[in-house]
C-alpha positions in Angstrom: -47.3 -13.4 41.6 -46.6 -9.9 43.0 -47.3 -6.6 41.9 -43.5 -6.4 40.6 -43.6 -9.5 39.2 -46.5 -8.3 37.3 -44.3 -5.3 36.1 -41.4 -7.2 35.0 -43.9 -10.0 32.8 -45.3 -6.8 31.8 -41.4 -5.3 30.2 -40.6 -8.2 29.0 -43.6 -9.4 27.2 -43.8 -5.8 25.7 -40.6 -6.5 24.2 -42.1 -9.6 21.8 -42.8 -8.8 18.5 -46.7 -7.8 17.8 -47.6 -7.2 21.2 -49.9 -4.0 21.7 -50.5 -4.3 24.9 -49.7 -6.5 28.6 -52.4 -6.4 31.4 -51.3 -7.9 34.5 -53.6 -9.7 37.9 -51.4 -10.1 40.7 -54.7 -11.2 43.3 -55.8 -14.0 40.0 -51.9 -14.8 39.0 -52.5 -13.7 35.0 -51.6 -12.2 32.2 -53.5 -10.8 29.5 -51.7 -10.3 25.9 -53.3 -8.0 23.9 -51.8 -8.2 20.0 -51.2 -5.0 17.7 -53.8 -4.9 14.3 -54.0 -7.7 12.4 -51.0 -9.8 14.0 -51.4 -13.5 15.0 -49.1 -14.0 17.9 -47.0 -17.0 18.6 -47.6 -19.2 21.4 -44.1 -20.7 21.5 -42.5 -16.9 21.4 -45.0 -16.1 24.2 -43.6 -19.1 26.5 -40.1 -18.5 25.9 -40.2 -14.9 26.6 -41.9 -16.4 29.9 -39.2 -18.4 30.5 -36.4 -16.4 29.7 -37.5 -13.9 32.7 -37.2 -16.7 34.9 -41.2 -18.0 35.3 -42.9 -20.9 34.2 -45.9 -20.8 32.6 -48.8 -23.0 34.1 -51.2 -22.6 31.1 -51.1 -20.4 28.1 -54.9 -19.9 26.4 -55.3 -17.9 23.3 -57.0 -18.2 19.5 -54.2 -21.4 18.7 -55.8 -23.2 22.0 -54.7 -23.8 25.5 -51.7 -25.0 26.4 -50.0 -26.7 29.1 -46.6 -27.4 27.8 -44.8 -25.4 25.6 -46.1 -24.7 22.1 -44.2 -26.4 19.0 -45.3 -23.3 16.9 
């Protein structure tokens, strides 16, 4: 991952619903989704925004568990 692919994950993560905040590693290859107050993100909604910019996600870890394929919720 480069530095502008950490800026577009970083626009078009903003964009889903209860996100507060994107931090991006380009060196480690991550993400980090920080959600607004008192929101419980989805894991599905998080992978498909992945997707829809045109990445696929090797592993998605957050309070719903770790995933490896997309999420059914």
């Amino acid at each position: 991952m480069c530095g502008g692919c950490v800026k577009k994950m970083q626009g078009v993560l903003a964009k889903v619903p209860g996100i507060a905040r994107v931090e991006g590693n380009a060196a480690e290859k991550t993400m980090t989704i920080v959600p607004a107050s008192n929101t419980t993100l989805s894991p599905k909604a998080i992978w498909e925004a992945i997707e829809a910019a045109g990445k696929k996600p090797a592993k998605l870890v957050g309070p719903a568990g770790e995933f490896a394929t997309k999420p059914k919720s």
